[in-house]
N, C-alpha and C positions, 0 to 999 in steps of 0.2 A: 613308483613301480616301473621294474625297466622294461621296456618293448627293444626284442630284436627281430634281427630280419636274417632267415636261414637259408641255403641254399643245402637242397638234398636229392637223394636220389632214389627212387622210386623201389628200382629193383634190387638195391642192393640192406640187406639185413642186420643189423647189429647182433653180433655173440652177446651170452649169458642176459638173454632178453625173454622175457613173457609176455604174449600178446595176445589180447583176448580176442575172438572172432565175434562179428555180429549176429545176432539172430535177427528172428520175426520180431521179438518183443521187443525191439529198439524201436520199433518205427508205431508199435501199437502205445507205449509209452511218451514218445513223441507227440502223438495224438492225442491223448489224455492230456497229457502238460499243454497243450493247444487251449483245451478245454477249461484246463483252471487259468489262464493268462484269462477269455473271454469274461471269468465272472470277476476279474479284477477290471479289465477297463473295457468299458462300456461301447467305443470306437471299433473297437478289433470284433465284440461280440455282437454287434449287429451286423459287421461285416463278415462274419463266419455264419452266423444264421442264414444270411441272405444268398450267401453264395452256397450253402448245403439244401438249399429251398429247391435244387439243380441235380443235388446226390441224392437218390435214396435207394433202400432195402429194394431189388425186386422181389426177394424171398427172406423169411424169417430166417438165419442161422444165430446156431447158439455159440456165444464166444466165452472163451475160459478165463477166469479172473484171471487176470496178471497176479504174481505175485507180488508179496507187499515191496516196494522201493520208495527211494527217496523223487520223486517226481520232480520237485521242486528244486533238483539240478535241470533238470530240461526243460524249465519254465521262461520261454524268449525273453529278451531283456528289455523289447519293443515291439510298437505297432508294429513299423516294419519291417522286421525279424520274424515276427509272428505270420505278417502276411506270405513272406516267401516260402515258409517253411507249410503254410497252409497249401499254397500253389502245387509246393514240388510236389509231396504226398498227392494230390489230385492228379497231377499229370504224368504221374505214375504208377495211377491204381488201376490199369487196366496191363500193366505191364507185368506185373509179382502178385503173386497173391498175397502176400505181406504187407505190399502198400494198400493193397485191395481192401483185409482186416482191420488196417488202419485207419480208413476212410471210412467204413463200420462203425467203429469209434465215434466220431466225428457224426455222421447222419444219424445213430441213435443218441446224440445229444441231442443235437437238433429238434428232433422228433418230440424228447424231452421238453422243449420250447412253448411246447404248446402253439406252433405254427399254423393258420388258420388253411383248411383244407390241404391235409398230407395228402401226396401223391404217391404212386406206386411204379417206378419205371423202374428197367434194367439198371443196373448197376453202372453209371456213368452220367455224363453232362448233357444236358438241354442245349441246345446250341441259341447262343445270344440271351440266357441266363445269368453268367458270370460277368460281374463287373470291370469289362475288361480296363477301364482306366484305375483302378486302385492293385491290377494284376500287373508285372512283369515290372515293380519298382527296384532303382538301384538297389543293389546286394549289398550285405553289410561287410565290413573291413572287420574280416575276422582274424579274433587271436586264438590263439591256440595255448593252452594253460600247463606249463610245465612247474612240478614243484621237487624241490631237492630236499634231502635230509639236511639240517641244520648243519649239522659237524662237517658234511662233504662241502659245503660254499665255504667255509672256513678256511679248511686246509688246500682247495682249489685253485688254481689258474685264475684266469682269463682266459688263457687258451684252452686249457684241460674240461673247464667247464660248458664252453662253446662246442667243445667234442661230443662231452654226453648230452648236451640239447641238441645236439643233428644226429645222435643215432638215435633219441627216444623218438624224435619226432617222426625219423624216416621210418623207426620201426611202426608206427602207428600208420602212418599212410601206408605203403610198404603191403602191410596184412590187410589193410583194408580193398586193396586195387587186388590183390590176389582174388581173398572172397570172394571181392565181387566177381571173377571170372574174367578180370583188366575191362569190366562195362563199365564205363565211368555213371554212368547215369544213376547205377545201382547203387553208388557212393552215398552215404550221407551228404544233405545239401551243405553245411559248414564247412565240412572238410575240406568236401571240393574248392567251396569257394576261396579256402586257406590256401589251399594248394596251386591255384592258379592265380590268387592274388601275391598278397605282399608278403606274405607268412612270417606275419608278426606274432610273437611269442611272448607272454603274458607270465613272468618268472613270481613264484613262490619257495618258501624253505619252512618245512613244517617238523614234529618230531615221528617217528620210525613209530608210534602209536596213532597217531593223525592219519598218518600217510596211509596207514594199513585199514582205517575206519572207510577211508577215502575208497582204498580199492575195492574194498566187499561193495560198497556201494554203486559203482561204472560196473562191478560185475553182475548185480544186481540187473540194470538197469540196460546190461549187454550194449556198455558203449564203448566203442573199440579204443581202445588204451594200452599201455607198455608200461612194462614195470622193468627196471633192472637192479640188480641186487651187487652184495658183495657178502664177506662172511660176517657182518652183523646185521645184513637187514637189506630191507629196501636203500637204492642210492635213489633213483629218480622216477618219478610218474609222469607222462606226457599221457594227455587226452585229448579227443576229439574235439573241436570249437564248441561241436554240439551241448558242451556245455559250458555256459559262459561265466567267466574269471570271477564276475558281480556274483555269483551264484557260492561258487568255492566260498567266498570271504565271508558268506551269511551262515554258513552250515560248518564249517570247518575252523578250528583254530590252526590257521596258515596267517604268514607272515609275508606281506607283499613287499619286495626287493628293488629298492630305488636303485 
């Protein structure tokens, strides 16, 4: 599988490009995928119970089913993926009401837990609740998962191909700094970290039926992603780290490129 390393530019857009914008239901999705990581490993879900022992409900609101997605792209690939992404959501639920909803998610699991004497406080942290030595672990070295149509890697560069990995990519970051309003904070936590780490790129070639299964899906699940086309189809999809490469290869028939 190859890993490259991109260098791109923020503000500027790639033509004959589609870019999805983010909603609320990324980050309330987010949260759920939190949820099903906890009843897979035991470690992360005692650590989520414990530290939502800290959130709770100050008032009963009613939240809307999400619609059906495939979850299980947003499912962290680790503990400690799981923890950070657990963190960001909290320490910016008092900023959006989006993260807010999200952490909704998250304390009616909890709750679900059968937790011995629920409490009832405003919407935020207990001070000196939260575990602060398993909080603020190194961030993980994200890739960022770009896949091309079969016949385009073929008839491709080296160079030509490296082109459309820096415009899908930048087109993804790009709309996503827009969104947010240039707040970075309001970023998704991967991206960011893509974006100011090493922005290594995680290459796949799938067929223009895959690729299209793929996209209903990120749109599904309102995760900010770039399609670019040509006059038979999709050429390339670049997505948010947010979901990770291990995840593409369980659900998708794609083809990882040494």
């Amino acid at each position: 599988m190859s890993t490259y390393h991109l260098a791109i530019d923020i503000d500027k857009q790639p033509e004959r490009d589609t870019a999805i914008e983010p909603s609320s239901d990324l980050l309330k999705y987010l949260a759920t995928a939190l949820t099903v990581y906890a009843e897979r490993n035991g470690e992360f879900k005692d650590l989520l119970t414990t530290t939502m022992s800290a959130v709770v409900l100050s008032e009963k609101k009613e939240m809307e089913t999400l619609p059906h997605a495939n979850i299980s792209l947003l499912v962290p690939k680790d503990t400690q993926n799981a923890v950070y992404r657990m963190e960001w959501l909290i320490s910016n639920m008092n900023s959006t009401h989006e993260a807010s909803d999200a952490v909704r998610i998250l304390a009616d699991w909890n709750l679900r837990q059968k937790m011995p004497q629920p409490q009832t406080i405003i919407l935020g942290l207990k001070v000196g609740v939260l575990p602060i030595g398993l909080m603020g672990q190194t961030k993980a070295d994200e890739e960022m998962p770009i896949i091309a149509r079969a016949d385009i890697l073929k008839k491709s560069t080296e160079r030509s191909l490296r082109q459309l990995m820096v415009a899908a990519s930048t087109s993804v970051v790009s709309r996503a700094y827009r969104v947010s309003g240039k707040n970075l904070e309001s970023i998704d936590p991967a991206l960011l970290d893509w974006f100011f780490g090493k922005k290594k790129v995680c290459f796949f070639t799938g067929s223009s039926k895959e690729m299209g299964r793929l996209v209903s899906d990120l749109k599904r699940l309102s995760v900010t992603h770039s399609v670019s086309f040509d006059e038979t189809g999709p050429v390339m999809i670049a997505t948010s780290p947010i979901v990770h490469p291990g995840n593409l290869e369980l659900f998708y028939d794609l083809s990882p490129e040494e």
